[in-house]
C-alpha positions as CSV (number, residue, x, y, z in Angstrom):
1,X,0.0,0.0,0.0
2,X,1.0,3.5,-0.6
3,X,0.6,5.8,1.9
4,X,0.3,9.7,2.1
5,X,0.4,11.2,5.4
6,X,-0.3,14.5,4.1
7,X,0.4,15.9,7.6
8,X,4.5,15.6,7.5
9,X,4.8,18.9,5.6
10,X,2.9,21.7,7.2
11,X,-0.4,23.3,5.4
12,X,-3.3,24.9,6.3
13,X,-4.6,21.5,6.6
14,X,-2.5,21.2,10.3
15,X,-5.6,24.6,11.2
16,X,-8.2,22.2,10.3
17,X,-6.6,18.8,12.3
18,X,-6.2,21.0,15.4
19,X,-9.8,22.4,15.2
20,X,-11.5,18.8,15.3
21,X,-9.2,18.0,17.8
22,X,-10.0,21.2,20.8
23,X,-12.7,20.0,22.7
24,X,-13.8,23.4,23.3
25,X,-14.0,24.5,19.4
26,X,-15.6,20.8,18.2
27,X,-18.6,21.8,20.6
28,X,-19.6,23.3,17.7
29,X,-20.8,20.6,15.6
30,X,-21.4,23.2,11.9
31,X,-17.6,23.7,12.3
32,X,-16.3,20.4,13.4
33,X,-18.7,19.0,9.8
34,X,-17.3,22.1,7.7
35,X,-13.8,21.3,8.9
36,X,-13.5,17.8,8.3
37,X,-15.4,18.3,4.9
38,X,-12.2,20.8,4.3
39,X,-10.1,18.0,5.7
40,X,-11.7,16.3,2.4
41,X,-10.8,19.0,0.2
42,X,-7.3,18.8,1.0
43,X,-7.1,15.6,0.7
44,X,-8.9,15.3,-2.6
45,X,-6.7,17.4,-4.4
46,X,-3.7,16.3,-3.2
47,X,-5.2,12.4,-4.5
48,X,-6.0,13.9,-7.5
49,X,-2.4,14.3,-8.4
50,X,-2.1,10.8,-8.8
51,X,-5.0,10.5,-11.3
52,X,-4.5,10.1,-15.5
53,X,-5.3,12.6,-17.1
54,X,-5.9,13.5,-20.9
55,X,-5.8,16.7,-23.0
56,X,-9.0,18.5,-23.9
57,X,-9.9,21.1,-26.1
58,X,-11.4,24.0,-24.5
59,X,-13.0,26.9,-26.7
60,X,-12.9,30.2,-24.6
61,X,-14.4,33.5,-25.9
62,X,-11.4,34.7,-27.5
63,X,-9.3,31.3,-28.1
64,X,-8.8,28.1,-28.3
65,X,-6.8,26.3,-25.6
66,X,-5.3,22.8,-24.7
67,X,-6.0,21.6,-20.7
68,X,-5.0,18.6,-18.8
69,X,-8.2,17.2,-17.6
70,X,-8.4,13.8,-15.1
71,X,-10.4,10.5,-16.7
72,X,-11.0,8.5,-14.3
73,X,-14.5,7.4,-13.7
74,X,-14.6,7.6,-9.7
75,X,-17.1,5.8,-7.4
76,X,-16.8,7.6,-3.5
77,X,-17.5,5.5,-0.9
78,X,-18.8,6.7,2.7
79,X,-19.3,4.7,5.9
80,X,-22.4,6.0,7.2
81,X,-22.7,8.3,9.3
82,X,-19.9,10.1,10.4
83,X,-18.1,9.7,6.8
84,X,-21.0,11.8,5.5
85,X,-19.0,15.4,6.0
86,X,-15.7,14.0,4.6
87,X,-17.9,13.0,1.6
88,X,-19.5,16.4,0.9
89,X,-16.0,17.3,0.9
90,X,-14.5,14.5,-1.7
91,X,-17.7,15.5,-3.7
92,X,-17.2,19.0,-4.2
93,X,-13.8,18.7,-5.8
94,X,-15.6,15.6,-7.8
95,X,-18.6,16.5,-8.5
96,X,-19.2,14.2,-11.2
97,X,-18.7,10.9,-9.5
98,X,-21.1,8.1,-9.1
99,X,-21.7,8.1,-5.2
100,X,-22.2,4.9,-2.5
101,X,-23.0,4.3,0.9
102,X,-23.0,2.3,3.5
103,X,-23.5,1.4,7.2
104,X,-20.8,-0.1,9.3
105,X,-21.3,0.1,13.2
106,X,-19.6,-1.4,15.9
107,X,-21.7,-3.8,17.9
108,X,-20.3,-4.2,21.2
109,X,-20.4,-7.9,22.4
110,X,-20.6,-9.0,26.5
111,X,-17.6,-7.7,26.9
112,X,-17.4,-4.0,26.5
113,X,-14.0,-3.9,25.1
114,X,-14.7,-6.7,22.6
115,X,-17.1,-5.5,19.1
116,X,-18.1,-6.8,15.6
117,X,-18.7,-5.0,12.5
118,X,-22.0,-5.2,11.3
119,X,-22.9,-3.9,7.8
120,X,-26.6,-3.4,7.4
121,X,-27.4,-1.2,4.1
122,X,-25.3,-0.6,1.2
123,X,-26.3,1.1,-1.7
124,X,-23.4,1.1,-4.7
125,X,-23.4,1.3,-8.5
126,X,-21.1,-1.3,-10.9
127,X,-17.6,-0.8,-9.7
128,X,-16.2,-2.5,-12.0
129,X,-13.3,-0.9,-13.9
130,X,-13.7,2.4,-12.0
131,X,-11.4,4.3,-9.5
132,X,-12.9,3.6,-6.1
133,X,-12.4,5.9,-3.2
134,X,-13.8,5.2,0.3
135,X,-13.9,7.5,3.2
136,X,-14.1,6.8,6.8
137,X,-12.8,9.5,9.0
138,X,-11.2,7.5,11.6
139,X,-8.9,4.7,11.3
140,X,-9.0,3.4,14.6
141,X,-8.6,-0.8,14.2
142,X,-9.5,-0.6,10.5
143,X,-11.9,-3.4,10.5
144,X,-14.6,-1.0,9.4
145,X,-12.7,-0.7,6.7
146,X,-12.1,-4.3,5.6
147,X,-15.8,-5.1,5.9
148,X,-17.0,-2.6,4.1
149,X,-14.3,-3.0,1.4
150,X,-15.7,-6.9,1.6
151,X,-18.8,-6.2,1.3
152,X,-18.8,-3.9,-2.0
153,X,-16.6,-7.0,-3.5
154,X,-20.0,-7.9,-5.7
155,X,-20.3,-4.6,-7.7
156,X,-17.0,-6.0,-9.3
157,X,-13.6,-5.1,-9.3
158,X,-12.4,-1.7,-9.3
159,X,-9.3,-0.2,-12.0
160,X,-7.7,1.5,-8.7
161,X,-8.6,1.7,-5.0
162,X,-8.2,4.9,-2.6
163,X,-8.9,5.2,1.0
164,X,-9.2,8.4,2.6
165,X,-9.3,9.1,6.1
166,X,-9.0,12.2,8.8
167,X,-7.2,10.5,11.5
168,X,-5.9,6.8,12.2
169,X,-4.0,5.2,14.7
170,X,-0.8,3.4,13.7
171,X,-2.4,0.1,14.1
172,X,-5.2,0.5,12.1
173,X,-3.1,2.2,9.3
174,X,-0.7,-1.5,9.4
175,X,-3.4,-3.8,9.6
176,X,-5.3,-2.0,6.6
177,X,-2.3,-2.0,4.8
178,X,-1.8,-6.0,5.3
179,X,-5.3,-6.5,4.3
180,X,-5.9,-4.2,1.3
181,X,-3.9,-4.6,-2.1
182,X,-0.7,-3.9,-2.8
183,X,-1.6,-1.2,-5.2
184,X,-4.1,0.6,-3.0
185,X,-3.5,4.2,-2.0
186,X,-4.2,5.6,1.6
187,X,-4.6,9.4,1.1
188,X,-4.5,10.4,5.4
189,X,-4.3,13.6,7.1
190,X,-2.7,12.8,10.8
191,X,-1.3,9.1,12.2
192,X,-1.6,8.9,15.8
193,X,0.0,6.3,18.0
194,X,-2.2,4.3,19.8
195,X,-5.5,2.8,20.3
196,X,-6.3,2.6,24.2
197,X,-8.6,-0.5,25.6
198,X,-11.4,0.4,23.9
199,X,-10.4,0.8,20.4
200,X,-10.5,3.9,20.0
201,X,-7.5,6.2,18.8
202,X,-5.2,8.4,21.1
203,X,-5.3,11.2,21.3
204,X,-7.8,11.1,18.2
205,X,-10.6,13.3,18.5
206,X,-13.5,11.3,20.3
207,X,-16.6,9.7,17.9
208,X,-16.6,11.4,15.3
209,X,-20.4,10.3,14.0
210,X,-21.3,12.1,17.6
211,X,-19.2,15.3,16.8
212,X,-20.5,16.1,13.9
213,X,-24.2,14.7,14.4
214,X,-24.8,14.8,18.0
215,X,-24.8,10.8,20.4
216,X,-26.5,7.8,19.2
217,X,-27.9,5.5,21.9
218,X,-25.6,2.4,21.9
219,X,-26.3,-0.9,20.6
């Protein structure tokens, strides 16, 4: 797997990570959605530069000019809900992708500390061919990941595969990259350290689905 950890050079982008981050600013749940969809922004153009591109003719009104245009036919993927703002985000820089989505929850077992994935709806066109790109803010054991990556293996098999994520712990980040092909892309904007008892990455940010969304009652 290739990863970019667009966070080893400093950018505007390090404004936005520290902003989902402050538990006094992420109070605000407009901001902590219109940050992490700016999160998505950033991340989307800087994937883009990875994309084929072709020459087009572009008629202006005084000339004609030659532009480099991307081709790829794109298909992004969001894990419902809290990858909803990082999609909005994706989508505004590619506004002409086909769009899927689907739910992935943790369902916590007898023993709080112990879960299982459970995908329950999933909506998705054909993906075969086509440059796939799924978003799930947090990387935290990167299971949601794999199941939902498993789970869209039916719609067929995509030209080129691109995760893109806010935050994940180190953890996650290797065991998606053990478990994804070799080719696959991870475009990231901050890898933190460590996942505590619970799963859930340190120092992170908290659940993001509640940040941006307000709490769910647990299942």
């Amino acid at each position: 797997m290739h990863i970019h950890n667009i966070n080893e050079q400093n950018s505007i982008l390090n404004t936005f990570i520290s902003e989902i981050r402050d538990v006094d600013i992420q109070k605000d749940s407009m901001r902590f959605r219109r940050n992490i969809e700016r999160i998505g922004e950033v991340l989307g153009y800087e994937m883009s530069k990875s994309f084929n591109y072709q020459t087009k003719k572009i008629e202006t009104p005084l000339a004609e000019i030659e532009l480099e245009t991307y081709e790829n036919d794109i298909v992004l993927c969001s894990i419902l809900r809290a990858g909803v703002p990082l999609h909005n985000g994706l989508l505004n820089y590619f506004d002409k992708a086909e769009n899927a989505f689907i739910s992935a929850y943790r369902h916590h077992l007898e023993n709080p500390e112990t879960f299982e994935i459970i995908v329950e709806y999933l909506a998705c066109p054909s993906l075969e061919g086509k440059t796939l790109v799924l978003a799930d803010p947090m990387i935290a054991t990167g299971q949601s990941l794999l199941a939902t990556f498993e789970a869209l293996k039916p719609f067929g098999t995509p030209k080129e595969i691109h995760l893109v994520a806010v935050i994940g712990a180190q953890e996650g980040v290797d065991f998606v990259k053990e478990q994804f092909p070799e080719n696959t892309h991870l475009w990231i904007a901050a890898i933190d350290k460590n996942l505590n008892s619970k799963g859930y990455i340190v120092p992170g940010l908290g659940d993001a689905g509640d940040l941006a969304f307000g709490s769910k009652l647990q299942q």
